[in-house]
N, C-alpha and C positions, 0 to 999 in steps of 0.2 A: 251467565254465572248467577249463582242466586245472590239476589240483593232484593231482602223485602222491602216491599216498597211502607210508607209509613200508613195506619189508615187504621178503619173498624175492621176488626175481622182477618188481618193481616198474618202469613205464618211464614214461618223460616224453611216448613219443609213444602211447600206449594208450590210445586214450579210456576203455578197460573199469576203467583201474587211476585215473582221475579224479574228484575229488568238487569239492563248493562249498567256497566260502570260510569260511561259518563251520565247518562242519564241519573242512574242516582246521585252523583257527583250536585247532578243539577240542579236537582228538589231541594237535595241538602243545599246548596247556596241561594236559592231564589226565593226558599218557602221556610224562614228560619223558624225554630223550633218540631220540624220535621224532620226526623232523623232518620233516613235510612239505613238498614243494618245489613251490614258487607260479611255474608258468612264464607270463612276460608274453607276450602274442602280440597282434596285431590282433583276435583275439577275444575278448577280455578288457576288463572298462571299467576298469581298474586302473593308479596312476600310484603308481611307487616312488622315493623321495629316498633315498638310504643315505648317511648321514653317519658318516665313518669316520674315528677318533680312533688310528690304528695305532702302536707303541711306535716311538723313534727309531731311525733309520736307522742300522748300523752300516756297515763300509766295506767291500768286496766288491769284487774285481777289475773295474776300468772305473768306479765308482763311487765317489764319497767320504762321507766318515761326516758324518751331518747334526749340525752344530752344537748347542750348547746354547740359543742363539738363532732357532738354524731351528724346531728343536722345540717351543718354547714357545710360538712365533709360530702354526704350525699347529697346534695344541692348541687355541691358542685361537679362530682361525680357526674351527675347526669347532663350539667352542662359543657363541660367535655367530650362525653357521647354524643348530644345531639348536636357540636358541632364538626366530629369526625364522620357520621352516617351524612352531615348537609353535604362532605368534601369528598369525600364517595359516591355520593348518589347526586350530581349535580342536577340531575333532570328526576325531578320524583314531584311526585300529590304530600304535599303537607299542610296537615288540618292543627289546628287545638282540640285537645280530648275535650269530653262531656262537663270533669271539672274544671277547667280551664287552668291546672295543675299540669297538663303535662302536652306530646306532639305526636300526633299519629303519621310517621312516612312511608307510603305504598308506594311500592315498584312494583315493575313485570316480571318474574322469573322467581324460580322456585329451589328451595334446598332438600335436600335428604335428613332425614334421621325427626326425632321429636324435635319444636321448642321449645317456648319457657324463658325461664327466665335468667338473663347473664351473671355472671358469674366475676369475682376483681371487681376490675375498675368500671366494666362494662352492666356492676350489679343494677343497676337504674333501669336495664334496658331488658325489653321483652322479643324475641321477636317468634313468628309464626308465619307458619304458610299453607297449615291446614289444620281440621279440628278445632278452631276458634272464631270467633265473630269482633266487629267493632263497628260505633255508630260512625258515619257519617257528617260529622256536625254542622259542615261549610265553610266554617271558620278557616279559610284556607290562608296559607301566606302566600303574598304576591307574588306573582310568576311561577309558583309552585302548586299545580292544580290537574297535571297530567304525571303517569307514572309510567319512567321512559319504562323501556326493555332491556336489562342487563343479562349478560353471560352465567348460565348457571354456575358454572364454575367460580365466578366472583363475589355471588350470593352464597354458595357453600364456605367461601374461604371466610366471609365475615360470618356467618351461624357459628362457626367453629370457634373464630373470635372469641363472639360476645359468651357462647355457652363451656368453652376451654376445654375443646376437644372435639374430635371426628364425632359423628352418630353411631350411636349403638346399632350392631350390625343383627340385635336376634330378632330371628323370623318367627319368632313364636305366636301365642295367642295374644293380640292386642288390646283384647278388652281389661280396663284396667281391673285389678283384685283391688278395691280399694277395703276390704273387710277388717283388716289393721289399722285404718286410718281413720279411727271413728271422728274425731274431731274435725279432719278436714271433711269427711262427708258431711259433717253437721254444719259448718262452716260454708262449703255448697251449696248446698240445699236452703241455709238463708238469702243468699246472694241472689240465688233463683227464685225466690219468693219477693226478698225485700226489692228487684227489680219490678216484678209484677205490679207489688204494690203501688212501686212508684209513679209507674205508667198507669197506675188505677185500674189494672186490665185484668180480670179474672175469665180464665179459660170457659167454653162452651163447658157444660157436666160431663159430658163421656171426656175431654180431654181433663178436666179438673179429677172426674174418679183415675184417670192414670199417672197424671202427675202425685196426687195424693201416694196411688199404691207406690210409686217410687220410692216418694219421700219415707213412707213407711216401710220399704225396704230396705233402703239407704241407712238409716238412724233407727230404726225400731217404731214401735208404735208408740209408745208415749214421748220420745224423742220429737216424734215426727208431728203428732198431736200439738204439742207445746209452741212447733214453729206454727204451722198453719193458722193456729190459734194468736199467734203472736202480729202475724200479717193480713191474715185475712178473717176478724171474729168470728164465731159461728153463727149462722142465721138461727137457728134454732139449736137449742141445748144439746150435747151428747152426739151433733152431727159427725162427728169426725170418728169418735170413737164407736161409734153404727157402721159408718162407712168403713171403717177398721175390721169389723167383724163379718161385714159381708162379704167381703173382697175374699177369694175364694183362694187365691196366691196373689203374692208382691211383685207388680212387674221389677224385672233389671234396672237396674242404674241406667242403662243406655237410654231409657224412655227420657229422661234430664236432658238428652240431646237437643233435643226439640222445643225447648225451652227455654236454656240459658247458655252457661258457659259449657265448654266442652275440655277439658285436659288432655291431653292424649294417653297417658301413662301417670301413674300414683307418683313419680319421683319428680315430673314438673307439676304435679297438682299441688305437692308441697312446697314448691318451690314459691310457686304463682304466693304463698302466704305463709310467708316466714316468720310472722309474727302471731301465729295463734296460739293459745296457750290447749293445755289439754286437760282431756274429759277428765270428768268428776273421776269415774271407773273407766277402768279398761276390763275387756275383759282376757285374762289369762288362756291364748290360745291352747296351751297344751295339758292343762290342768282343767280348764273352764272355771278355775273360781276369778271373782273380783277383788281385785287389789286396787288399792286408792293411789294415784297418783299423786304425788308431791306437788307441790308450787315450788317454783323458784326461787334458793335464796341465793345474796348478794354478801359476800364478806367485808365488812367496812374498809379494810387494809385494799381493796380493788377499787374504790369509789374515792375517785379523786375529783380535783375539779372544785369547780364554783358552780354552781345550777345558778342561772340564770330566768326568772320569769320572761318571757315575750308578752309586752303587753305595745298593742298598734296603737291606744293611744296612753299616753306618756303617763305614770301612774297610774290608770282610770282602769283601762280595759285589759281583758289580755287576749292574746289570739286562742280562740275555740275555746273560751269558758263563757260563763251562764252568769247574769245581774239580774238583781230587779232593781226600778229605780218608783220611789215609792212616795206620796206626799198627796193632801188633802186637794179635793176639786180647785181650780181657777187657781194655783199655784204658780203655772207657767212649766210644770213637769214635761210637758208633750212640746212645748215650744224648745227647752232648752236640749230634749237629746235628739230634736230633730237639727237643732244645730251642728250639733257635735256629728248628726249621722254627714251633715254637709260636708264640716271639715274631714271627715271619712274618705267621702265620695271624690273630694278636690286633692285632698291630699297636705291641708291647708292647717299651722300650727291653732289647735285650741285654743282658747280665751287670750290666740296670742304668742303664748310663752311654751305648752306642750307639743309634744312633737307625735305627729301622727302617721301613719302607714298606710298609703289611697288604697281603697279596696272598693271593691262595688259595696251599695247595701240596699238591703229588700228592706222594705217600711210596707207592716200590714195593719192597716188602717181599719180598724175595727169597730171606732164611733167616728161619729160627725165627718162624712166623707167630704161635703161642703167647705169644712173647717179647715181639712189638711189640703186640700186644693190650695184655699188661700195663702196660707201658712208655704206652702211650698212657692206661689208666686211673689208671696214678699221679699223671699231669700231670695230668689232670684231676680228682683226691682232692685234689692239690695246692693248687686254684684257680689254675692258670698256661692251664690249656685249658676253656673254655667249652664244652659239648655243640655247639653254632650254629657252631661255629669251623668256617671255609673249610678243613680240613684232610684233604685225602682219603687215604685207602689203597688201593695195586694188587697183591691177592698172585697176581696171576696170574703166570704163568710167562714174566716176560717177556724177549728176547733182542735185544742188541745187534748180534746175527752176523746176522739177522736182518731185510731191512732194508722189508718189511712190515710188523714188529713196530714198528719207527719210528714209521711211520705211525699204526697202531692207539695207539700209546702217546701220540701227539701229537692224536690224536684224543677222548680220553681227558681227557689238559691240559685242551682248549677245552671240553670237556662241563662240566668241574671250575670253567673262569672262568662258564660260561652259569649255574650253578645257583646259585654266590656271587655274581654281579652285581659280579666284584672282577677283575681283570687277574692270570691264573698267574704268581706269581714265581719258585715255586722247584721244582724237581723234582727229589726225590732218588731216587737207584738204590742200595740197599743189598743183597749188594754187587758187586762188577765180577766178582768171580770167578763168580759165578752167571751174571750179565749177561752174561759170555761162555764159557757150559757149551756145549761142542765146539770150543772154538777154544781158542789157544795163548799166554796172555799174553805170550812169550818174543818171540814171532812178530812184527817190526813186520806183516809181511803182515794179519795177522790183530787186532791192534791198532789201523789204522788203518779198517781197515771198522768195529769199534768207536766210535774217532772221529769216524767218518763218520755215522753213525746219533744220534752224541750231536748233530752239526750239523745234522744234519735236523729233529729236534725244536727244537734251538732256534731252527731259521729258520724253524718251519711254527708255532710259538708263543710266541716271542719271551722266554720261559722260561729264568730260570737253571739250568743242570743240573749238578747234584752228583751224583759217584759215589764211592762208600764203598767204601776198598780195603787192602789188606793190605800191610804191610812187608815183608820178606825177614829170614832172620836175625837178619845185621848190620842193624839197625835202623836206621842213622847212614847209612847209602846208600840211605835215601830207598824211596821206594814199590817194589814188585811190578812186575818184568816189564819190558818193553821199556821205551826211553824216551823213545818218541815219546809218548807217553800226557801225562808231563810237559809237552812240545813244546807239545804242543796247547790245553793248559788255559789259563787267563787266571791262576786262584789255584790254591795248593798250601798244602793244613796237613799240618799232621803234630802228630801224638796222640802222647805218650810218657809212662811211669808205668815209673821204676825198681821194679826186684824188692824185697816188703815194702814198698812203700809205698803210701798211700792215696790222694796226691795226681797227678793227672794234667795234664799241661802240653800246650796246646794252641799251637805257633805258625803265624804263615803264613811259610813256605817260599819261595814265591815269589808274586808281584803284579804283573799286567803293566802295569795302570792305575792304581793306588793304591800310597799308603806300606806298607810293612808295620807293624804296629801291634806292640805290647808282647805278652807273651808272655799268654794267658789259662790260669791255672790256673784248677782246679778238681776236686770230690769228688762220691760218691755219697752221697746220702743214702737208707736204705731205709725203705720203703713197705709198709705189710704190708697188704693187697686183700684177703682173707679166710681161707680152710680149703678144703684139697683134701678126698675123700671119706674120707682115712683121719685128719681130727684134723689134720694140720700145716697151718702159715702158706703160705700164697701172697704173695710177696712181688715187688716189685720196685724200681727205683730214679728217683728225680729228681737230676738236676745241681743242685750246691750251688758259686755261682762262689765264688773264691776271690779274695783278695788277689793282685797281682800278684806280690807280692815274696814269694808260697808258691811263685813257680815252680821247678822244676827245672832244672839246667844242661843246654845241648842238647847232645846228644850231636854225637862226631867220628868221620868216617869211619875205618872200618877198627880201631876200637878195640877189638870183639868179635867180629871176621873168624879166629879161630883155631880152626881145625878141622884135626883128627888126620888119619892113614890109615885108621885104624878108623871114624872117624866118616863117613866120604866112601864107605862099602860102606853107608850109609841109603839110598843114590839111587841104589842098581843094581835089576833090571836097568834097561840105559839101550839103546840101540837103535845108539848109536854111540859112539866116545871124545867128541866132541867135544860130545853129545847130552849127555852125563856132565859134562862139563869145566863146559859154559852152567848146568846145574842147580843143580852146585857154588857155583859162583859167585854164583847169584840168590841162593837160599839163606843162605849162608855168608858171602859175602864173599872168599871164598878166590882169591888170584889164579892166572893160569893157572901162572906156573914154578914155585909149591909144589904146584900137582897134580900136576902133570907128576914131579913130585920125590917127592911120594907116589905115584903111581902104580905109579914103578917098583918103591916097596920092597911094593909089592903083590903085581905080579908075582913079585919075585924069592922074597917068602914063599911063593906058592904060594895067596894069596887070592882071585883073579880069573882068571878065564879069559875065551876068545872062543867063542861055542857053535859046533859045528862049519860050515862054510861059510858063514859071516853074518859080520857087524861088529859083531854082538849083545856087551854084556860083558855078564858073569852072575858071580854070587859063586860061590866053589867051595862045598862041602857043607863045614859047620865041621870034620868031622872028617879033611878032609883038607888043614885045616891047621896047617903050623908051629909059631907062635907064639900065643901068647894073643891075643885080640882089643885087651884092655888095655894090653898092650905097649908102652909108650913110646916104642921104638924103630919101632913100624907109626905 
């Protein structure tokens, strides 16, 4: 049966690269993060139910956000399913899927007609028996690890079940017409790609010139362009759209076979995704003009209810939304949300009194990898982190500019929920300024691809994403860099510890679903972990919460914005004035008419020059100037 196996170079359609079932069974449980991939086909006696328990629905253009009610309703829906398919199928192979969201159950024996996906009560559940693929994970539940043989006839009587109704009996032409469907082809064709990317895996060239011609048959050529462009950048300028004009014809949709998902028919390919919204244009089959499709609206007289935020930890967080948490160097910022990633990972009430939701979490360590070693073994001298704890580290080099690193990092998440058997709730980036090493935090340009990369992750893992960042100067104006970054987050903290003091004051800044809650102080307590090679302590710190009423007053903007003419020659050279002025600023706090105002008395000393034929400013050489640097009057 074809089962590729996991590896370089690996394909779905190779019979050479094919083993059995236990064997793959095997890899996947011996060799975790090795997924073999179980493709169903007519030559196969294999029948898969996949019941998928996926986090709520947030709201998405064309789309609305699923209820507190809809949610708990298919939660539970699907836990009814997969405890009617356990009492039915007492002898079967049961895995946890990829997310660790839902249960894959293989048995022997096969149905008639298409699948897809159930229909009622049974909408949770998918099943197939041919024309589709699934990974392998290992994650098997105990005693459940072989897939007996049942009566086709008992396997037909549940398809009919789950899909509400016999199989369509026409013998027609099978290849699906999905030419009406443009959205779910576009829709496809991502899933196909943003797999690729995830696995970091880009086809040999003649396989990639065929997938392309698909995709460009599939969605059109600038369609098709946009995705490609989307998952995998162009190595060189205008490649895609060359490659667009060479291709002499568009292979078939069939060529996607060989690549990712496979639908059997346009009526379960819609099925498979019920929540897409649709193209900008359609085009008018019978006229050929374009007509604009509508967005969805909602009558307020239909919207009933109390919306409810989900946040895992109790005020703070919410499930699958985006923070920064933000405050000046040696603050205690990285100490305190690796806490809170603890109480995460354990399951264990915040500073105490919050109530939190155990989920695994990925912590990507991006400075001082020595430090967070520590840091992680205090917690756990401490007894607050358990050895077993769901709590992963990534010190790989990972970049938000980046936007295959997405991928890989989101790839990463679901490996993190398969091996916990727990749903990723939190993902932190410590810190941004690493997370974007080549790009320009000043830059919205270059800020927003950042952003962009944080929402890929969290739409490809439903993951809350925390990234650890740095204040400016003036500390009271709020986080580093542009402020779209702000824009875009759901929460904002901010860490502050006046100069000589111990105590460090934790509040949230902004909340776009939740109250903001009272201010959380707190201190470090040191940890001494043993002796370097020369005799001294090896130490480090755990978070000691504090009283509320230890907090600190918050700081006002612009109340430490006072910087000299002398102090504004730290940030030369600069490449333009204006280049000058923005640095000033993030920095400093300094508005634009006192630079402008120092500036001149720069010039007029004799401090700054323009290097010759550029917009370059450069400081002059000290000794050709003026007045002291001290000078009150600079």
């Amino acid at each position: 049966m074809p089962v590729a196996r996991p590896g370089v170079g690996t394909s779905k359609t190779n019979p050479e690269h094919w083993t059995d079932f236990a064997t793959a069974a095997a890899i996947a449980a011996n060799e975790r993060g090795l997924w073999p991939y179980m493709v169903l086909s007519d030559g196969t006696p294999f029948t898969l139910f996949d019941v998928d328990r996926k986090p709520r629905r947030e709201a998405r253009p064309g789309v609305a956000a699923e209820t507190t009610e809809e949610y708990e309703a298919r939660i539970q829906r699907a836990e009814q399913s997969l405890q009617r398919l356990r009492e039915m199928f007492p002898r079967r192979y049961e895995a946890r899927s990829k997310s660790g969201n839902g249960f894959h159950i293989i048995v022997r024996g096969k149905f008639e007609g298409t699948g897809g996906k159930g229909r009622g009560e049974w909408a949770e559940v998918e099943a197939y028996t041919r024309a589709h693929g699934v990974a392998l994970t290992g994650h098997v539940e105990a005693g459940h690890d072989t897939p007996a043989t049942y009566p086709a006839e008992t396997i037909q009587a549940i398809r009919d079940t789950i899909k509400g109704g016999p199989p369509h009996t026409d013998t027609g032409d099978a290849t699906p017409d999905l030419k009406s469907h443009g959205n779910v082809r576009r829709e496809w064709a991502r899933q196909v790609l943003g797999e690729l990317a995830a696995a970091d895996s880009r086809p040999d060239y003649p396989d990639w010139r065929d997938m392309a011609s698909a995709v460009f048959g599939g969605v059109g050529v600038e369609t098709g362009i946009e995705l490609l462009e989307e998952f995998f950048p162009e190595e060189k300028e205008g490649e895609y759209r060359r490659m667009a004009k060479s291709l002499q014809w568009f292979a078939s949709w069939e060529t996607l076979r060989s690549f990712g998902v496979n639908p059997s028919d346009p009526e379960t390919l819609l099925a498979l995704m019920p929540d897409l919204g649709p193209l900008e244009e359609e085009e008018n089959t019978r006229t050929g003009e374009k007509t604009a499709d509508p967005f969805p609206i909602t009558r307020v007289g239909d919207m009933e209810g109390v919306a409810e935020a989900l946040d895992f930890v109790e005020g703070v967080l919410t499930e699958g939304g985006a923070s920064v948490i933000y405050g000046p160097s040696n603050c205690g910022k990285s100490f305190w949300i690796l806490d809170l990633a603890a109480c995460v990972a354990t399951g264990a009430n915040f500073r105490g009194v919050l109530e939190v939701d155990r989920g695994a979490v990925v912590y990507v360590a991006l400075e001082g990898a020595y430090g967070v070693r520590n840091r992680i073994e205090a917690l756990k001298r401490a007894g607050r982190l358990p050895g077993d704890a769901p709590l992963f580290v990534v010190f790989a080099p990972v970049s938000l500019m980046n936007t295959r690193h997405a991928g890989r990092l989101a790839a990463s998440v679901k490996h993190a929920a398969e091996q916990s058997g727990l749903p990723c709730r939190l993902v932190i980036l410590d810190t941004l300024a690493r997370a974007m090493a080549g790009g320009d935090e000043n830059s919205g340009k270059d800020m927003m691809v950042a952003v962009k990369s944080i929402d890929a992750i969290r739409a490809a893992t439903g993951a809350h994403v925390c990234v650890v960042h740095h204040c400016g100067k003036d500390e009271a104006r709020g986080a580093r860099g542009h402020s779209s970054l702000r824009a875009a987050v759901d929460t904002e903290i901010e860490v502050s510890r006046p100069e000589a003091e111990t105590i460090s004051t934790v509040r949230v800044t902004k909340q776009r679903d939740l109250q903001a809650g009272e201010a959380m102080p707190f201190s470090l307590k040191v940890v001494t972990l043993g002796s370097d090679r020369r005799g001294k302590p090896i130490t480090s710190c755990v978070v000691a919460h504090e009283d509320p009423a230890a907090a600190g007053k918050p700081g006002r903007a612009g109340r430490t914005a006072k910087c000299t003419a002398a102090e504004m020659l730290r940030y030369l050279p600069a490449a333009t004035v204006k280049e000058w002025q923005e640095t000033v600023k993030t920095e400093t706090g300094l508005g634009e008419t006192q630079f402008y105002a120092h500036k001149k008395r720069l010039e007029a000393t004799g401090r700054i020059r323009r290097e010759d034929g550029t917009k370059r400013i450069v400081r002059n050489d000290p000794a050709d100037a003026m007045p002291d640097l001290e000078d009150p009057g600079i």
